[in-house]
C-alpha positions in Angstrom: 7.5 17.4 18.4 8.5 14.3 16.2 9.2 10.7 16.2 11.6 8.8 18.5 12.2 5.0 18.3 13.7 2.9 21.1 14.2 -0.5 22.3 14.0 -1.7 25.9 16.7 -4.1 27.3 15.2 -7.6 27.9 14.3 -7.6 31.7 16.5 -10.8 31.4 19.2 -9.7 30.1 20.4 -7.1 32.8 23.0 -7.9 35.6 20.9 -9.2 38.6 22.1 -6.0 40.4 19.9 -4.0 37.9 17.3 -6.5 37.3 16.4 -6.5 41.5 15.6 -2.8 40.8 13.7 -2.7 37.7 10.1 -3.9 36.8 8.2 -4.8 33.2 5.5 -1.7 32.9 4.2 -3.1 29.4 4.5 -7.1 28.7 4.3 -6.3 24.8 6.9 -3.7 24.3 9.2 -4.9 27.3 9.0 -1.6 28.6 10.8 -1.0 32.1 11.1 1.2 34.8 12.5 1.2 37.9 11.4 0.6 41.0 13.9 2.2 43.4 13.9 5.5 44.3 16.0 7.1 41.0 19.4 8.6 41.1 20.1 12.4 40.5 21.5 11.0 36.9 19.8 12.0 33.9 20.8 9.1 32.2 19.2 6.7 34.7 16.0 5.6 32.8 18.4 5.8 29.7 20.5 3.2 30.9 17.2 0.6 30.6 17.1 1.2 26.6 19.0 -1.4 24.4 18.8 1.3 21.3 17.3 5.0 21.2 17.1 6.8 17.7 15.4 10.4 16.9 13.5 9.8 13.3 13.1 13.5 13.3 10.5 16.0 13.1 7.2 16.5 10.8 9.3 17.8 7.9 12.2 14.9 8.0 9.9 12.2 8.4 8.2 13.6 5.0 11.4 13.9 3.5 12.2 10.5 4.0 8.8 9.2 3.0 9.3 10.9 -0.4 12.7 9.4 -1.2 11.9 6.0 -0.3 8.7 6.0 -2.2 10.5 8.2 -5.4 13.5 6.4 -5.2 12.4 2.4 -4.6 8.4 2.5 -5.3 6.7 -0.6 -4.3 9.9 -1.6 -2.2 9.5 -0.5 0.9 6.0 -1.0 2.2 6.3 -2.2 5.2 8.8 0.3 6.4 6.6 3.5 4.8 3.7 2.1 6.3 5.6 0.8 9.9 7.5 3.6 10.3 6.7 6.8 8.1 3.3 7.0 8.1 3.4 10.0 10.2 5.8 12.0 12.7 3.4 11.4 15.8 1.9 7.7 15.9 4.0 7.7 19.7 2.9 4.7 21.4 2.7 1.9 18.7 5.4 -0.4 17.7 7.3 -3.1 15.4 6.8 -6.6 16.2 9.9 -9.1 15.7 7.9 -10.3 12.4 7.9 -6.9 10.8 11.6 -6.2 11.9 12.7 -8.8 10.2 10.3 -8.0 7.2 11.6 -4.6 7.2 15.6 -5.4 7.3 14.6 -7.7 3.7 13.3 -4.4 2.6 16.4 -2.7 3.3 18.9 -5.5 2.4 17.2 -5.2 -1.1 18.2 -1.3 -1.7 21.4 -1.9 -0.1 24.1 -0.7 -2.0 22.2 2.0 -3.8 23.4 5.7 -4.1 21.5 7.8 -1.8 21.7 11.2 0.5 23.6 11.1 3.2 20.9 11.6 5.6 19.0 9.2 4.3 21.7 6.3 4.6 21.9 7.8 8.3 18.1 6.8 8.5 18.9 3.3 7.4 22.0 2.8 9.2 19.5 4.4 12.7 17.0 1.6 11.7 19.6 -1.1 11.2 20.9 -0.8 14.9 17.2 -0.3 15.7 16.7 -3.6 14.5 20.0 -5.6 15.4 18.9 -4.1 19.8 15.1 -5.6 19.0 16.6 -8.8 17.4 19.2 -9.3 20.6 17.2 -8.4 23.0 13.5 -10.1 21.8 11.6 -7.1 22.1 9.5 -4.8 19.9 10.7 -1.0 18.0 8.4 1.3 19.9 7.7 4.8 19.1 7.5 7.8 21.3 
């Protein structure tokens, strides 16, 4: 158990091959599945996600929760609260407004000396952010 983040490809942005085949489950995450019978591939619902990142479990979303905060207090609301509230709000997401809320957030410690698996966190939510911002849909959690 833990926190996943994805992004779904803008129904209009796929090849109208792909788009024939495909439907909009969920308006405000842009969620999509297909509609066609799927292939043996395991990588066939995969192929509908503009950006897919494991967060981690219980223990690493802590860990990350407590250097943020220790490190830049009062600087990273949004993306404690958004993101690292807990390892199992599955379900919810991050509008377009808070994305762009959150990358001011992260452009302000950016630079700073930090673990590497917390600059691996950032750098995951940074191409998070750059799928949500191409392809006008939300970060959603699972």
């Amino acid at each position: 158990m833990g926190l996943d983040a994805v992004v779904y490809k803008n129904i209009d942005n796929l090849p109208e091959g792909v788009k024939a085949q495909v439907t909009v489950m969920d308006s405000l995450t842009g969620e999509l599945e297909f509609v066609t019978p799927q292939a043996p591939s395991p990588n066939y619902n995969a192929s509908l996600l503009a950006a897919d990142i494991r967060i981690g479990n219980i223990s690493r979303v802590k860990w990350l929760r407590e250097q943020i905060e220790s490190r830049w207090p009062g600087t990273c609301s949004i993306m404690l609260n958004a993101i690292l509230y807990s390892s199992t709000h599955s379900g919810d997401s991050i509008s377009l407004d808070q994305v762009s809320r959150i990358r001011l957030e992260i452009d302000e410690i950016d630079g700073a000396a930090m673990p590497a698996e917390l600059a691996a966190f950032f750098e995951g939510l940074r191409h998070l952010m750059d799928a949500a911002e191409r392809e006008r849909n939300p970060i959603v959690f699972h």
